[in-house]
C-alpha positions in Angstrom: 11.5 23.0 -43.9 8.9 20.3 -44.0 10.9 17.6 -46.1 14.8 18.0 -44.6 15.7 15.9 -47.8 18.2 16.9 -50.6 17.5 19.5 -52.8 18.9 18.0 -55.6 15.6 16.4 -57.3 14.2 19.8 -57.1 16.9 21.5 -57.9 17.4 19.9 -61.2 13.7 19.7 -61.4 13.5 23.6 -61.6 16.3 24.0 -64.1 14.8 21.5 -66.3 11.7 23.9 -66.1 13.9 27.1 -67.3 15.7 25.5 -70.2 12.4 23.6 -71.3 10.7 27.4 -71.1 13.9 29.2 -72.5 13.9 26.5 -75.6 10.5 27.5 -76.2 11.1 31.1 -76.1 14.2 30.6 -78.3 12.3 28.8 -81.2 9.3 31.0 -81.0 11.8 34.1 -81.8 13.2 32.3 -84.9 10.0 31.1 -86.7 9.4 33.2 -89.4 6.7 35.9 -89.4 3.8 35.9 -91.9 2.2 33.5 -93.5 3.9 29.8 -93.8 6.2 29.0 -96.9 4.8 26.2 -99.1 7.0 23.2 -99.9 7.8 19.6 -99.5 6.4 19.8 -95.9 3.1 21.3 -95.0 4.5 22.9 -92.1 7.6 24.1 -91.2 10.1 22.6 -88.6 9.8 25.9 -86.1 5.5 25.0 -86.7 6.6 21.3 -85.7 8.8 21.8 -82.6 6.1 24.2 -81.1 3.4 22.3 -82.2 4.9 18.9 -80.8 8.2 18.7 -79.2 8.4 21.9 -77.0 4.9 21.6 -75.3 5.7 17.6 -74.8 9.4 19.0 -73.2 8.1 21.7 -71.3 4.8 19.3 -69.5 7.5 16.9 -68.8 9.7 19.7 -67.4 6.7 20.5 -64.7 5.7 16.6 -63.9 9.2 16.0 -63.3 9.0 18.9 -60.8 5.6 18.2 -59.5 7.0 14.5 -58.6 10.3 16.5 -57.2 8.2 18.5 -54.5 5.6 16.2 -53.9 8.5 13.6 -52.6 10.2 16.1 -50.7 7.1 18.1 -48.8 5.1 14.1 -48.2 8.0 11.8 -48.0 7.2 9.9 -50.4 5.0 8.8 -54.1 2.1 7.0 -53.4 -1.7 6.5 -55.4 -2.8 9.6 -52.8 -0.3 12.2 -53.1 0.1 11.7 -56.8 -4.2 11.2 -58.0 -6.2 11.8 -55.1 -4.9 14.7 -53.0 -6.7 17.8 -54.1 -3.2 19.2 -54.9 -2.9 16.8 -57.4 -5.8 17.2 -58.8 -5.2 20.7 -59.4 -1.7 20.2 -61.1 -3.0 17.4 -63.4 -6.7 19.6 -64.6 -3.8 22.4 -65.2 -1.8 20.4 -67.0 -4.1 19.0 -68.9 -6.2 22.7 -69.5 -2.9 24.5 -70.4 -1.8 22.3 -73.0 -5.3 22.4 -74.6 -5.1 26.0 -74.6 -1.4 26.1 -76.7 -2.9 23.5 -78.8 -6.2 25.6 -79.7 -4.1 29.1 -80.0 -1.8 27.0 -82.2 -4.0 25.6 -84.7 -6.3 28.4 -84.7 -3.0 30.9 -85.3 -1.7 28.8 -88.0 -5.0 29.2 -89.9 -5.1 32.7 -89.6 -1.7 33.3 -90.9 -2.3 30.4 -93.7 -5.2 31.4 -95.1 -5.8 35.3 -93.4 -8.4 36.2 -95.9 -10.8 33.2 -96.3 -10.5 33.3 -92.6 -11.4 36.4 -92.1 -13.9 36.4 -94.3 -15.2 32.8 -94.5 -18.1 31.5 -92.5 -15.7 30.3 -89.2 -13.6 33.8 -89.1 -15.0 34.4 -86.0 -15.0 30.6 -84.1 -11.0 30.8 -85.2 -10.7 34.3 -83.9 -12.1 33.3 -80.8 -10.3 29.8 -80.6 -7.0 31.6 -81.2 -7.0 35.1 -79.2 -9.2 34.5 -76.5 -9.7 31.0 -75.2 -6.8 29.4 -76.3 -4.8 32.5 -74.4 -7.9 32.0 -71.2 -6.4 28.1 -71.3 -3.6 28.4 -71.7 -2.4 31.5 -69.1 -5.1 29.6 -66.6 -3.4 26.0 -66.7 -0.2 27.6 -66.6 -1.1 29.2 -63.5 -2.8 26.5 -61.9 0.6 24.3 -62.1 2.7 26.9 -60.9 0.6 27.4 -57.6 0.8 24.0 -57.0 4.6 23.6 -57.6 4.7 26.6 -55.6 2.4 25.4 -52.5 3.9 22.3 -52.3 7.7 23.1 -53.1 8.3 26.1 -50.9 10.5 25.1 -48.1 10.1 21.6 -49.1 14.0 20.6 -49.3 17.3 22.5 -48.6 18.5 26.0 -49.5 20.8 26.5 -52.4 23.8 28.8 -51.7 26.3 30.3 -54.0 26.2 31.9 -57.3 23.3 30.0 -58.9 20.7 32.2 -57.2 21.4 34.5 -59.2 21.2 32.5 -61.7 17.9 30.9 -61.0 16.3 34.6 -60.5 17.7 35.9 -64.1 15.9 32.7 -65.4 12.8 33.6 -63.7 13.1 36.5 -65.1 13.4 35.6 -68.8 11.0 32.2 -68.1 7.6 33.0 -66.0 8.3 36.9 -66.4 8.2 37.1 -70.3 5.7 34.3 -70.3 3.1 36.7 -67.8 3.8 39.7 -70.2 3.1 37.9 -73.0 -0.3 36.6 -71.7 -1.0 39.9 -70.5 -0.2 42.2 -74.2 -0.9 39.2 -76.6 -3.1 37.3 -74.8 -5.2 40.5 -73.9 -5.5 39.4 -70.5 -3.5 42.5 -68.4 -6.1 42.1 -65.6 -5.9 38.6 -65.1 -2.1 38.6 -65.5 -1.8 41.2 -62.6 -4.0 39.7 -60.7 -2.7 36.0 -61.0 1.7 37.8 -60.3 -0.1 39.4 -57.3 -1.6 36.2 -56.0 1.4 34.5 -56.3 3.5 37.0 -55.3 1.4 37.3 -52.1 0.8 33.3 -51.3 4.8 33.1 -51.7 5.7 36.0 -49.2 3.3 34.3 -46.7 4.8 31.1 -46.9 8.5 32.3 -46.6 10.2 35.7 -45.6 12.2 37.3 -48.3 15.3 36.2 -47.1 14.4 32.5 -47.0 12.9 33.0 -50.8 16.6 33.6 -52.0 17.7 30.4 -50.9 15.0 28.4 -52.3 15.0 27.0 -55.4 11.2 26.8 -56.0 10.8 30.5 -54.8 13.5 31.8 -57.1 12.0 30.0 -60.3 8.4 31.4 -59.3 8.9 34.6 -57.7 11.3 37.3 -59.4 9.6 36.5 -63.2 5.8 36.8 -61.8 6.5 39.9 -59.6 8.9 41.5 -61.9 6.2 40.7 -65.0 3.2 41.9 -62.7 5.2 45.5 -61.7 5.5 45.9 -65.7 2.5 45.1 -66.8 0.7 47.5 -64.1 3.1 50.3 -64.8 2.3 49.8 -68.5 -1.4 49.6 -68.0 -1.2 52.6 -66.6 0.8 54.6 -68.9 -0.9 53.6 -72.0 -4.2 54.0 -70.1 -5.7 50.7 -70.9 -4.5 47.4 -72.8 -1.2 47.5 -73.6 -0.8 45.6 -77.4 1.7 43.2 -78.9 4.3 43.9 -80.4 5.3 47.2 -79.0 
């Protein structure tokens, strides 16, 4: 343990992280499929929330647990550990890449599902198609996994272990948090490789840093850990059963 500080900051840090992630999850699963109803509003209020809200929720869900680690592994905030460390700068480019990424897949989505056959047809078919299945997923799953190696880097062992019932509580949101966020990347996103490969490395730099038995009493190892190694086995079982890219939906 390199802080010997409370785990409360993280602790709360990492469940702001699974209800900001759950939200999201939630509201994507009740917009309505197809192409957007016309009305008063240009949008609708799903569009809005995941356009605006949820992403502004969910980056302040990771700061707030960036700062969290940061305190505990250093001992304390200051102009170096926050902007100049090399960490840092690697947590704020993710940031910063990931939510260009859900803003670009976004737009470029809402076009497509707006206006699918002038689109598809019309002189920028291709740029949106690009802008919406491939980079904005590249951005996207890449800033995502750039924040969560350096929450993970920084945060394991950082502060106390969490006893009790809520481990098993903080693996289940793992689960339903960073694992169904990695399958998604990897079936809609078309990345399976990348998705694999990024679970694995995680996976791997986590087991390193702390034995198994240490991982289920911390709370940074039990947001991280169960969802990308749970989401990586899938994704390489499925890979291999369908013999290639697995597609979404099912």
């Amino acid at each position: 343990m390199r802080g010997g500080r409370s785990a409360a900051p993280v602790l709360g840090s990492v469940r702001w992280v699974l209800a900001t992630i759950v939200a999201w999850e939630v509201v994507q699963a009740l917009q309505p499929t197809g192409a957007p109803a016309t009305g008063s509003w240009p949008v609708s209020p799903f569009d809005l929330l995941l356009l605006t809200v949820l992403p502004g929720l969910t980056a302040f869900a990771f700061v707030r647990l960036f700062l969290a680690v940061v305190q505990s592994g250093f001992g304390s905030l200051n102009t170096y550990t926050l902007t100049s460390n090399p960490w840092a700068w690697a947590f704020w480019v993710g940031l910063a890449v990931a939510m260009v990424g859900q803003g670009e897949h976004w737009a470029a989505n809402y076009l497509n599902l707006a206006l699918p056959e002038v689109v598809r047809h019309g002189a920028y078919g291709a740029q949106a198609q690009f802008l919406d299945e491939e980079l904005g997923h590249w951005l996207l799953g890449g800033g995502f996994f750039l924040m969560t190696l350096v929450v993970m880097v920084l945060g394991q062992g950082a502060t106390h272990r969490i006893v009790g019932g809520e481990r098993g509580l903080l693996a289940l949101g793992s689960v339903l948090t960073y694992g169904f966020a990695v399958v998604l990347i990897g079936t809609e996103g078309r990345l399976i490789v990348p998705a694999i490969l990024g679970s694995g490395i995680l996976a791997g730099l986590a087991l390193r840093a702390l034995p198994p038995g240490e991982m289920s009493r911390d709370p940074v190892s039990l947001l991280i850990v169960p969802g990308v190694s749970l989401a990586g086995i899938v994704l390489l079982a499925w890979g291999l059963l369908v013999g290639g890219q697995p597609t979404w939906p099912w």
